[in-house]
LOFIMI-976140 format. One record per residue: residue number from 1; x, y, z of N, C-alpha, C in turn. Coordinates in Angstrom, 3 decimals. Layout:
! LOFIMI-976140
+-----+----------+----------+----------+----------+----------+----------+----------+----------+----------+
|  nr |      n_u |      n_v |      n_w |     ca_u |     ca_v |     ca_w |      c_u |      c_v |      c_w |
+-----+----------+----------+----------+----------+----------+----------+----------+----------+----------+
| NUM |        X |        Y |        Z |        X |        Y |        Z |        X |        Y |        Z |
...
+-----+----------+----------+----------+----------+----------+----------+----------+----------+----------+
***
This chain:
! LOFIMI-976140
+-----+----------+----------+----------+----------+----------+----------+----------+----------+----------+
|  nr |      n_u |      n_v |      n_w |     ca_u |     ca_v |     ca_w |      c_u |      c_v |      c_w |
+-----+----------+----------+----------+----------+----------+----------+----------+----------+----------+
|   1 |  141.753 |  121.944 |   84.287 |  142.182 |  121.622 |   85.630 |  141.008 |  121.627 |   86.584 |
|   2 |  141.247 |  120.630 |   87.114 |  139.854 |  120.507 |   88.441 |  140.428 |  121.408 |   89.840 |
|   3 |  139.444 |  122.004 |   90.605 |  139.500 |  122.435 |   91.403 |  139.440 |  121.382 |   92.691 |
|   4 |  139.915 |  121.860 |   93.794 |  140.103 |  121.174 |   94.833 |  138.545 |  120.074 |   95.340 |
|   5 |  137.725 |  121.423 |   95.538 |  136.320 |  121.292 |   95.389 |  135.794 |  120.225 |   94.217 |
|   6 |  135.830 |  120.840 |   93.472 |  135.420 |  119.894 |   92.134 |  136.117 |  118.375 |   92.618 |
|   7 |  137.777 |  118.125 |   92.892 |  137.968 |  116.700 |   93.323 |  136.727 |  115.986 |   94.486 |
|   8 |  136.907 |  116.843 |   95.307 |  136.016 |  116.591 |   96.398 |  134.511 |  116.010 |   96.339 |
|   9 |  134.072 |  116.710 |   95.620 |  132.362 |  116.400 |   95.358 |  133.005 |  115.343 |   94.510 |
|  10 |  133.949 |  114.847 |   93.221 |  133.841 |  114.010 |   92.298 |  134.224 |  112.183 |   92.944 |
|  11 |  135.246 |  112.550 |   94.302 |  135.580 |  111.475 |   95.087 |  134.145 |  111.174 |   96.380 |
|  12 |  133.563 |  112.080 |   96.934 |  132.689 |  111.651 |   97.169 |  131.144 |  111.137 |   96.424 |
|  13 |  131.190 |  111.718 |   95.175 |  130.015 |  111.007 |   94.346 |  130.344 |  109.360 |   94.459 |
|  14 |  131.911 |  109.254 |   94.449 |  131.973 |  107.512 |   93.737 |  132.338 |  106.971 |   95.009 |
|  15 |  132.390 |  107.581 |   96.009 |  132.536 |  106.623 |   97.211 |  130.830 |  106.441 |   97.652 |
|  16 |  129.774 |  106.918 |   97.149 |  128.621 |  107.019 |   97.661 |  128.224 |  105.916 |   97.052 |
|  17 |  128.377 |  106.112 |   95.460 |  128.060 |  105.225 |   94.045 |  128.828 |  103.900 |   94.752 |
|  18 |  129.814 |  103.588 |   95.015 |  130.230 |  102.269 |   95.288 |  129.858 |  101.841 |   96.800 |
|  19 |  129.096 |  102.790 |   97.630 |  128.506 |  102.041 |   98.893 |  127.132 |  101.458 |   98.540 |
|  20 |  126.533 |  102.427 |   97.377 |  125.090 |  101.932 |   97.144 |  125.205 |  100.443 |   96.096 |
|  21 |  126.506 |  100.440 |   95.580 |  126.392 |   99.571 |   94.562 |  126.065 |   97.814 |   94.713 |
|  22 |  126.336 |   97.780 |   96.091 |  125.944 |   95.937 |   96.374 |  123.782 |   95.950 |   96.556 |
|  23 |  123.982 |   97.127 |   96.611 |  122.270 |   96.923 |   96.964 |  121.245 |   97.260 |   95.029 |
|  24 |  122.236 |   97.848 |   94.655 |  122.122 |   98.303 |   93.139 |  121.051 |   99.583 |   93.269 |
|  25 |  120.200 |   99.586 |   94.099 |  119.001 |  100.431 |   94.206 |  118.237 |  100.286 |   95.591 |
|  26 |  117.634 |  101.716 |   96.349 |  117.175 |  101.469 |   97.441 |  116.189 |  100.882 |   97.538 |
|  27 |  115.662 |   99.604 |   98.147 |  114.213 |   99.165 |   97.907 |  113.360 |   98.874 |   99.133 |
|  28 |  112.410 |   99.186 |   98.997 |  111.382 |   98.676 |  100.544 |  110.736 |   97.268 |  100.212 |
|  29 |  109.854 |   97.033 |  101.352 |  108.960 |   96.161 |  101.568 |  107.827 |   96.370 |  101.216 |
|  30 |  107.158 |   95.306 |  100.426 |  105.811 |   95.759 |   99.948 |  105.386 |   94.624 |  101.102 |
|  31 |  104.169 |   94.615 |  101.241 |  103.157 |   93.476 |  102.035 |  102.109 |   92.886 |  100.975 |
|  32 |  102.100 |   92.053 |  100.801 |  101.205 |   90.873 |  100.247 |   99.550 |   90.263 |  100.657 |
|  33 |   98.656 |   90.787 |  100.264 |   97.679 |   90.295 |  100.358 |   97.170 |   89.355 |   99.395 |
|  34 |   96.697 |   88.251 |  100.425 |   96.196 |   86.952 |   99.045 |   94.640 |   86.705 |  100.307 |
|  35 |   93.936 |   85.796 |   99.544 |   92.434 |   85.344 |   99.652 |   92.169 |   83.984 |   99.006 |
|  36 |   92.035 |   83.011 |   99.186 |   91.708 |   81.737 |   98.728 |   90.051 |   82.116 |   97.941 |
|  37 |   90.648 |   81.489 |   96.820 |   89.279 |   81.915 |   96.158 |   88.229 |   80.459 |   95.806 |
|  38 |   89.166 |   79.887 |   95.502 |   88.373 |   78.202 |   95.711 |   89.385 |   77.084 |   96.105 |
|  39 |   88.799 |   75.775 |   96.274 |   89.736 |   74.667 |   96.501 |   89.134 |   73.772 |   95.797 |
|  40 |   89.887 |   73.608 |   94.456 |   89.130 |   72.036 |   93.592 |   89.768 |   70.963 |   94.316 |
|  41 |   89.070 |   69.848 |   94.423 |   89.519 |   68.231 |   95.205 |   89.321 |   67.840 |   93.893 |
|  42 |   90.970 |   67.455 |   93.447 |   91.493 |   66.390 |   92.114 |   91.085 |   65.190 |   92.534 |
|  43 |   91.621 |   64.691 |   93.395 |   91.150 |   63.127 |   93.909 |   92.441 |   62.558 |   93.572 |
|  44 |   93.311 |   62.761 |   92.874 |   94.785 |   62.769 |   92.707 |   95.650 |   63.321 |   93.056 |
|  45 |   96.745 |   62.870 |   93.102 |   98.072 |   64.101 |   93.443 |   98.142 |   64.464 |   91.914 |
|  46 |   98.366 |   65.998 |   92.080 |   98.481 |   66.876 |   91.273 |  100.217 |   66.883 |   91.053 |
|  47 |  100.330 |   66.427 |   89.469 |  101.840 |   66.306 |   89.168 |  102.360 |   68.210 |   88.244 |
|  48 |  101.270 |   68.794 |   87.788 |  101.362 |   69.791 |   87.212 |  100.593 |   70.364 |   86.626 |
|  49 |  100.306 |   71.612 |   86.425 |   99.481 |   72.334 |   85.913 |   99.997 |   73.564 |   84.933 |
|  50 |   98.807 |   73.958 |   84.564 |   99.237 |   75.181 |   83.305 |   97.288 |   75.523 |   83.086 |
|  51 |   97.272 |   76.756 |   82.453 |   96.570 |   77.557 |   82.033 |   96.108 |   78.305 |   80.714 |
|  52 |   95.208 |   77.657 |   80.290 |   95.127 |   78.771 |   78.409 |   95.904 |   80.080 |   78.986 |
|  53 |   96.100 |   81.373 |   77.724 |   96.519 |   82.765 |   78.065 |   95.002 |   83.435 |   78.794 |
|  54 |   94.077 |   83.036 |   78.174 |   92.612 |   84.128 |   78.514 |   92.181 |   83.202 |   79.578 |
|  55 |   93.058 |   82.614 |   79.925 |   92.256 |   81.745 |   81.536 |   91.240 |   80.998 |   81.398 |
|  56 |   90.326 |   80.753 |   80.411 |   89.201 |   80.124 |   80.493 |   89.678 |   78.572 |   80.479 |
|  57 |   90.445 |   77.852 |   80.362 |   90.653 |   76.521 |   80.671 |   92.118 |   76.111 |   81.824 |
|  58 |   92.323 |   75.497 |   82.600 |   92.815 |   74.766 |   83.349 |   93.179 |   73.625 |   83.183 |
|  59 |   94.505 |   73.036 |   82.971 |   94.957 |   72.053 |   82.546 |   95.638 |   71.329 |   83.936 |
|  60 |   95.180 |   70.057 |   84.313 |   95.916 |   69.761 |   85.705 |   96.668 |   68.406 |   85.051 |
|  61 |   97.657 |   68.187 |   85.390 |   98.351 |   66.813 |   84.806 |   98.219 |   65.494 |   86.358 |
|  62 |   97.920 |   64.831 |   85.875 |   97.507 |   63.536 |   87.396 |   98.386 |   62.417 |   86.729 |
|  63 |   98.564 |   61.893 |   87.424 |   99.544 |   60.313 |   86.532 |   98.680 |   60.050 |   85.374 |
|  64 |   99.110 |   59.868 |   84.344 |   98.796 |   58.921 |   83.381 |   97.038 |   59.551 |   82.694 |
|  65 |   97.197 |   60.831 |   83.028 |   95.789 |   61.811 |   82.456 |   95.896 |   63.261 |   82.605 |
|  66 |   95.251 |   64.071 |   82.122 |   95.413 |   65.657 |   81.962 |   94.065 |   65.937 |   82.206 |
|  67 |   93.534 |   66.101 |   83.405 |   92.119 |   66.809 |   83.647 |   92.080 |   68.284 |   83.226 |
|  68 |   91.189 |   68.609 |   82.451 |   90.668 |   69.654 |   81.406 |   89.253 |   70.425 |   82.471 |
|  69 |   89.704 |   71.642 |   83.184 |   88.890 |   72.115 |   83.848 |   88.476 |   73.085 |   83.198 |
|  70 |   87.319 |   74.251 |   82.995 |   86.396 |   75.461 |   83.005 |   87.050 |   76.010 |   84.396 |
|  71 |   87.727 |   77.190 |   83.878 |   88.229 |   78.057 |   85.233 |   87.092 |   78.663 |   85.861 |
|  72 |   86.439 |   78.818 |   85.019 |   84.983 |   80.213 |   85.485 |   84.044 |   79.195 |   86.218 |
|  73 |   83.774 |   78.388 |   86.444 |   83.030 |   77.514 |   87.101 |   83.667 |   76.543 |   87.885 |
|  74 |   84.853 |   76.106 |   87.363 |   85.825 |   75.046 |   87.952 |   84.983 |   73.451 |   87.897 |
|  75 |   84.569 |   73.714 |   86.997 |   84.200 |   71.905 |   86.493 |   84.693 |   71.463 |   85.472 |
|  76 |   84.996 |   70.184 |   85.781 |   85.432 |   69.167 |   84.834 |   84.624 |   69.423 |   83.571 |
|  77 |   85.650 |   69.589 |   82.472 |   85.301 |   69.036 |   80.841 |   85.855 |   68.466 |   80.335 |
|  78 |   86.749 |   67.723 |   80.329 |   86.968 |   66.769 |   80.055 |   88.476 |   66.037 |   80.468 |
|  79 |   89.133 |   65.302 |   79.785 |   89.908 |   64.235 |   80.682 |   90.850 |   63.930 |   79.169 |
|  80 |   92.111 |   64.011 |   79.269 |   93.206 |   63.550 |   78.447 |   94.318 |   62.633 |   78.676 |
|  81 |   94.279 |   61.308 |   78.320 |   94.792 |   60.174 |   78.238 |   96.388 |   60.218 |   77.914 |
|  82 |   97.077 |   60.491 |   79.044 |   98.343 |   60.541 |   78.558 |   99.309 |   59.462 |   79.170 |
|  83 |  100.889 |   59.249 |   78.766 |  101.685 |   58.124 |   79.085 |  101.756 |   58.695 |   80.834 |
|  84 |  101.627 |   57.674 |   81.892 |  101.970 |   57.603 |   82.973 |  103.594 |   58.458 |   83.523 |
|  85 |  104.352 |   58.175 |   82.762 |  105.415 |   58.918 |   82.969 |  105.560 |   60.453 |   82.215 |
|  86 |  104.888 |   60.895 |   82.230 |  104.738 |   62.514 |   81.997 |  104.926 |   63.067 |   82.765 |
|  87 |  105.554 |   64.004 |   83.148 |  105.799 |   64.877 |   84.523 |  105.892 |   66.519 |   84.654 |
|  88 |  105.362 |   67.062 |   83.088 |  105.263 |   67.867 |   83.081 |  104.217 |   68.451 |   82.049 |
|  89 |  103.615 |   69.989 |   81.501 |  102.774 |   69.930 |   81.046 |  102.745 |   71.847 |   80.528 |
|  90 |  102.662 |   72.159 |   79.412 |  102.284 |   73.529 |   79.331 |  101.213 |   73.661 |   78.017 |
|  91 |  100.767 |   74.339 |   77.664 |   99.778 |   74.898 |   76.414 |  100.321 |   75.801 |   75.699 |
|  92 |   99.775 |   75.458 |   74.735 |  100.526 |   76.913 |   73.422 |   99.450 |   78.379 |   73.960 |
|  93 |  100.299 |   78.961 |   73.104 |   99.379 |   80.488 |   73.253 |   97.841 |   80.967 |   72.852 |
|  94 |   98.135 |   79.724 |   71.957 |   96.518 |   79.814 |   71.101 |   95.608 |   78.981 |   71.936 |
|  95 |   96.232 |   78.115 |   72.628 |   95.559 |   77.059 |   73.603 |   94.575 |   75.813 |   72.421 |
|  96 |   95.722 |   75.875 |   71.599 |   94.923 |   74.275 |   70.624 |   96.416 |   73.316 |   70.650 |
|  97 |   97.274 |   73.296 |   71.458 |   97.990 |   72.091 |   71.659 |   98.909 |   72.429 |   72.980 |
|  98 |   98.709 |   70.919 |   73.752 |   99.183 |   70.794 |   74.686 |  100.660 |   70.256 |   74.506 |
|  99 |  101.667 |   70.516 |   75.293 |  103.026 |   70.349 |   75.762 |  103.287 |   69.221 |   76.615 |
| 100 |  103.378 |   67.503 |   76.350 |  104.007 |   66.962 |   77.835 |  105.044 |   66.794 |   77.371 |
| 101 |  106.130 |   66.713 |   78.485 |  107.062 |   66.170 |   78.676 |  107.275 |   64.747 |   79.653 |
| 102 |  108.320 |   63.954 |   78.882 |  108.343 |   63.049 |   79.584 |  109.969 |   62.779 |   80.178 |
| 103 |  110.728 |   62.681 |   81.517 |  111.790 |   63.151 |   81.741 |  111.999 |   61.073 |   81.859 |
| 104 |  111.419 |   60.734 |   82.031 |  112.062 |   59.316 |   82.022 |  112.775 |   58.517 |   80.915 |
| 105 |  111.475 |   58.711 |   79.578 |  112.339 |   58.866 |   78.158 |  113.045 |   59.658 |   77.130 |
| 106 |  112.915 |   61.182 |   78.287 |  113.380 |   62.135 |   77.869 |  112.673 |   62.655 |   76.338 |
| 107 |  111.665 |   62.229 |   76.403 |  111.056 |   62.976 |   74.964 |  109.506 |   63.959 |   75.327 |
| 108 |  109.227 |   64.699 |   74.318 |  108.022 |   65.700 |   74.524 |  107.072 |   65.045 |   73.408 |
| 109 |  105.987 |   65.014 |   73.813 |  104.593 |   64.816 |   73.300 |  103.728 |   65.834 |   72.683 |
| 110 |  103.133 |   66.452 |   71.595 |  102.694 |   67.254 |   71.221 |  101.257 |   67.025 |   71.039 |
| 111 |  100.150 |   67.466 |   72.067 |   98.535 |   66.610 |   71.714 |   97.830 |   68.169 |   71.499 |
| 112 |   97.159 |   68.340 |   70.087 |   96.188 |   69.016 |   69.708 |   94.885 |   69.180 |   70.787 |
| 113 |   94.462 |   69.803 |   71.305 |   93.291 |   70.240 |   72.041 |   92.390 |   71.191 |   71.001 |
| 114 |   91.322 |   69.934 |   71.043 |   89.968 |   70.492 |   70.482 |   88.821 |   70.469 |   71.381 |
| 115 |   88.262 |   71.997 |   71.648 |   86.978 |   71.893 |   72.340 |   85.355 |   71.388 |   71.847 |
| 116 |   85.319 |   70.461 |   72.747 |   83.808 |   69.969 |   71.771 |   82.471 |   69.930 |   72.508 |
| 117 |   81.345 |   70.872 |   72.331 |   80.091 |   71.003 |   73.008 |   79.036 |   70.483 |   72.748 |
| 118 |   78.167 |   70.249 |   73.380 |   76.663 |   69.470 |   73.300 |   76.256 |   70.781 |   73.226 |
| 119 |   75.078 |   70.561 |   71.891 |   74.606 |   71.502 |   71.622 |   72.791 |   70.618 |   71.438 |
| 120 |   72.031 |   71.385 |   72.632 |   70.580 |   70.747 |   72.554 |   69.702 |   71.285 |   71.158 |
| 121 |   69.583 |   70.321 |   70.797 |   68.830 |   70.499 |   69.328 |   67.449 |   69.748 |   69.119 |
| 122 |   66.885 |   69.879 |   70.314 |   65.254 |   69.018 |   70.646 |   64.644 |   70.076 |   69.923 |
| 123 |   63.966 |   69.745 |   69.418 |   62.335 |   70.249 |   68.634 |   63.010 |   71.640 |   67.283 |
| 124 |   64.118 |   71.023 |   67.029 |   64.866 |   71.881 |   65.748 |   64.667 |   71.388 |   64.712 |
| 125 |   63.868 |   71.488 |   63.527 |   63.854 |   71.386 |   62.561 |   65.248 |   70.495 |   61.995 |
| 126 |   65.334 |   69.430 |   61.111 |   66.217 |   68.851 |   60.722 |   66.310 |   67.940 |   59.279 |
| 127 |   67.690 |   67.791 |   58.423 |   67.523 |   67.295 |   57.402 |   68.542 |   65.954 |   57.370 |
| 128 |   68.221 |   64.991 |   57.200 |   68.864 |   63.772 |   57.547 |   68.654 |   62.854 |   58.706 |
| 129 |   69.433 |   61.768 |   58.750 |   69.451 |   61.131 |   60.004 |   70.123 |   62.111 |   61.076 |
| 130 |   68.956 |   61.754 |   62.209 |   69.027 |   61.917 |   63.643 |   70.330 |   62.082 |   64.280 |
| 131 |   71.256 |   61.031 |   64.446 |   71.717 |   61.443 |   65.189 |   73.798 |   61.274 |   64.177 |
| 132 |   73.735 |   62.133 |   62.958 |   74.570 |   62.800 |   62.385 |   75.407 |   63.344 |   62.807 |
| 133 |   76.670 |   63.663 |   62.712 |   77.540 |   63.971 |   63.685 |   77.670 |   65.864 |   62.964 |
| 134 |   77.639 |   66.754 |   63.704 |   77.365 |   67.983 |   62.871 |   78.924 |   68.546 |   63.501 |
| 135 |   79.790 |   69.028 |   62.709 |   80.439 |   70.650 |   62.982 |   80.721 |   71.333 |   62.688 |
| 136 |   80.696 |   72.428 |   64.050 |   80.777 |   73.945 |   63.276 |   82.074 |   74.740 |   63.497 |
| 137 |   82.511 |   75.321 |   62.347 |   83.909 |   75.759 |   62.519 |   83.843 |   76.722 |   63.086 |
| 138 |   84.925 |   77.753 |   63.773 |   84.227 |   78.748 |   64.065 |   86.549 |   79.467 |   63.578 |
| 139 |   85.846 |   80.408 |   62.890 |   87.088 |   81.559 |   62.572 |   86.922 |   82.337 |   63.201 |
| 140 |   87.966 |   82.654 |   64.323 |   88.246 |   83.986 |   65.081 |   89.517 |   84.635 |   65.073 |
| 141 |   90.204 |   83.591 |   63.801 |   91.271 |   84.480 |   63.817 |   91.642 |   85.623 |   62.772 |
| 142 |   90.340 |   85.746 |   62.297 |   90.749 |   86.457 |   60.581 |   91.243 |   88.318 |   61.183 |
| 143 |   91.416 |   88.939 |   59.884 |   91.895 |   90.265 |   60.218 |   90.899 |   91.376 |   59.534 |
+-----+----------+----------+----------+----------+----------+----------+----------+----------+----------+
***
């Protein structure tokens, strides 16, 4: 048997519990500080963007191309040729294939991203013709 008391505290716990319940939890205001850290000029309207996971590349989608930026410097490396009606755009996790979508024919595009560098090789010792196309694999994913 409950005591009078005991009702008391148990009807005011759930009249408290059901005043707090539209808010679910008490919460404040945080304040927001932001800082412009750069402004790249596309020269296009920018239809969409996305980001590798480790940030080092920048993917901007422009009509009918995918400009391939260096976040850490913010220069152009290169430029990806895609259908004009693309309107959207993300990267895998590994950041070796890109995501478009196209909402006009309603289908998705799947394009492999391979990074490829000039590597100066003046006054290097060499076996074959000159200008040979060389590459180097590189495994970083082993365990």
């Amino acid at each position: 048997m409950m005591t009078k008391g005991c009702k008391r505290l148990l009807r005011i716990f759930w009249i408290v519990s059901f005043l707090l319940l539209p808010s679910g939890v008490i919460t404040t205001q945080a304040a927001v500080e932001s800082s412009l850290v750069k402004t790249l000029h596309i020269g296009k309207r920018v239809l969409d963007m996305t980001a590798t996971v480790d940030g080092k590349l920048l993917f901007v989608l422009t009509r009918g191309e995918v400009l391939v930026y260096n976040a850490r410097n913010q220069k152009l490396s290169g430029r990806i040729s895609v259908d004009p009606d693309i309107n959207r755009i993300t990267i895998s996790p590994r950041g070796n294939q890109l995501f478009a979508s196209n909402g006009k024919t309603k289908t998705l595009s799947v394009v492999n991203v391979n990074l490829v560098y000039d590597i100066d090789a003046k006054g290097v010792p060499f076996k074959g013709p000159a200008d040979a196309p060389v590459v180097i694999a590189v495994f970083d994913d082993y365990q």
